[in-house]
C-alpha distance (Angstrom), angle and dihedral (degrees) to the residues before:
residue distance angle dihedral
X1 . . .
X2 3.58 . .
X3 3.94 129.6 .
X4 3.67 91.1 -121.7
X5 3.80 92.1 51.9
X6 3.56 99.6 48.7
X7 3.89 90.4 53.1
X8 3.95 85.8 52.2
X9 3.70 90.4 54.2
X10 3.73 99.9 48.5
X11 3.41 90.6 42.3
X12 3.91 91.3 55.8
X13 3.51 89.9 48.1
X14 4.00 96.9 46.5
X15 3.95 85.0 49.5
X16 3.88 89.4 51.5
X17 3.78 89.4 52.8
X18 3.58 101.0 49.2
X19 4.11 90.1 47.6
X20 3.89 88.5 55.2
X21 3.48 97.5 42.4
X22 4.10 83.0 49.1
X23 3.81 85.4 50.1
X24 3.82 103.1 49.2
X25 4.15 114.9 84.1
X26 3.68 110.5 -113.8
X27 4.26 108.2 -98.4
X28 3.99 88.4 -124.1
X29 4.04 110.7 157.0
X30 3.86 111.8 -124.1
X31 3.62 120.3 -100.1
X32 3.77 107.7 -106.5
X33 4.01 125.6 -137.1
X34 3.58 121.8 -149.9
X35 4.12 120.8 -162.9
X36 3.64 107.9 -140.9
X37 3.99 136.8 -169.3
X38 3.48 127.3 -160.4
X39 4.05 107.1 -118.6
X40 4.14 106.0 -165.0
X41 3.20 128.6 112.3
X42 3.98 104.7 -140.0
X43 4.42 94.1 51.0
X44 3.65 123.9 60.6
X45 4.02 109.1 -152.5
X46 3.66 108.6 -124.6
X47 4.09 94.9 -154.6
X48 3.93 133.4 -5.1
X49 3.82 114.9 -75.2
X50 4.00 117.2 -136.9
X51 3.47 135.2 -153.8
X52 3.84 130.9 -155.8
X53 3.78 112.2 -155.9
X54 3.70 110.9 -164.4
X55 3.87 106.2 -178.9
X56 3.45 96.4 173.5
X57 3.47 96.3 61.2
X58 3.87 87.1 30.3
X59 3.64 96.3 -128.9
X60 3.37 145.9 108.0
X61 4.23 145.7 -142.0
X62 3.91 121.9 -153.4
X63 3.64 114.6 -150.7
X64 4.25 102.5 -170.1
X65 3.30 116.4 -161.3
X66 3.78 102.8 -157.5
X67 3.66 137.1 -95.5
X68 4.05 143.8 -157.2
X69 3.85 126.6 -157.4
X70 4.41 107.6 -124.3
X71 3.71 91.8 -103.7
X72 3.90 88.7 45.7
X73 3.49 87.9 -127.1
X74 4.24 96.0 124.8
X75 3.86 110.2 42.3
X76 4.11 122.4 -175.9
X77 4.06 117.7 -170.9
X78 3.37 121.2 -133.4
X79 4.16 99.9 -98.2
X80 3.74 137.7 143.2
X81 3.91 135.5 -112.7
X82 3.58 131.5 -163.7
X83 3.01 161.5 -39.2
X84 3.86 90.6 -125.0
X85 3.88 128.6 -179.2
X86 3.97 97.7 -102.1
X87 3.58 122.5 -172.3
X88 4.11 114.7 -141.2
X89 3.79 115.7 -148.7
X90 3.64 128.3 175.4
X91 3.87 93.5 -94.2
X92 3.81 103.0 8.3
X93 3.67 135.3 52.6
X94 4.02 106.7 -164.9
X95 3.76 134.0 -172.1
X96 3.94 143.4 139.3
X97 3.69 142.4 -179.1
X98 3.71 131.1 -68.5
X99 3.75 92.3 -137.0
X100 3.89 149.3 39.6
X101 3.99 120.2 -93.8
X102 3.87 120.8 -156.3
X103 3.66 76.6 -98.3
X104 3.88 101.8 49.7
X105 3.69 135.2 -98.3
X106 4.26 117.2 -47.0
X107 2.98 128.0 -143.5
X108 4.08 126.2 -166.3
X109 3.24 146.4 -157.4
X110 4.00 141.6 171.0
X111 3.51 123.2 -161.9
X112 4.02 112.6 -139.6
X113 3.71 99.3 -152.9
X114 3.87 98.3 51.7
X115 4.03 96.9 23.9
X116 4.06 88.6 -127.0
X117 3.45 122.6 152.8
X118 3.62 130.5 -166.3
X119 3.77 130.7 176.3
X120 4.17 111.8 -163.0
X121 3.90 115.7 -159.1
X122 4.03 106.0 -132.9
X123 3.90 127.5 -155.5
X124 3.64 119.5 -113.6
X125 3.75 78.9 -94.4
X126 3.71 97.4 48.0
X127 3.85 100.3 -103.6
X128 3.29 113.5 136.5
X129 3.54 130.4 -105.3
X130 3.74 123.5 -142.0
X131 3.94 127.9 -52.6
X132 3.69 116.2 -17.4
X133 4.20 111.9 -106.2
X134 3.81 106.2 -108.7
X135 4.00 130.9 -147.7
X136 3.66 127.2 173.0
X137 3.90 103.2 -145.2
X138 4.17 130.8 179.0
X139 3.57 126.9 -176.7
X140 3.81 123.5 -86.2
X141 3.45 120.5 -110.3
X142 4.09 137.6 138.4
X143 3.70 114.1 -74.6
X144 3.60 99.4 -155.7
């Protein structure tokens, strides 16, 4: 077999592999949404916060929807956070922000076997500050 005829023939088949890998859908996980309710006595959620977990990309996107303290006093719009650089454990997904709030720094977590989530306000020296905010959460998914 000839020089020239051996290039042709890899070349074909280097060709070939770069129009099926073109082909083929990427194997990305789908982005997972969790349904959560705020579970404190002294706020009163306004609307359903959601989460999107995105393991793949190992982050994650926090979509509050809005609170008010009983005597109305404290008041938090509905907003959203993120992405942040999550880490995914077996049992805990963990993550906080990269900067400090009026309130302090926060750091979060969500436990995967009881769909919890609580977000802890830090000090500027990472002590933290009070009772941890608490959501029950569950996975999204049609209902009927």
């Amino acid at each position: 077999m000839s020089g020239t005829r051996l290039i042709a023939i890899v070349a074909q088949v280097l060709l070939g592999l770069v129009l099926f890998a073109t082909a083929s859908p990427p194997a990305l996980a789908d982005t997972t949404t969790l349904i959560c309710h705020m579970d404190m006595d002294f706020f009163i959620e306004d609307d359903v916060t959601t989460i999107e977990l995105d393991q793949a990309a190992s982050t994650v996107v926090i979509h509050w929807g809005g609170y008010h303290s009983r005597d109305n006093v404290v008041r938090d719009l509905p907003h959203t956070n993120g992405p942040y650089h999550t880490e995914y454990g077996k049992d805990t997904i963990t993550f906080h922000n990269n900067y400090i709030t009026e309130d302090g720094y926060a750091s979060y977590s969500i436990n995967r076997l009881t769909g919890t989530f609580l977000e802890q306000i830090l000090s500027d020296t990472l002590t933290p500050q009070g009772a941890p905010y608490k959501w029950n959460c569950h996975v999204a998914k049609p209902q009927f």
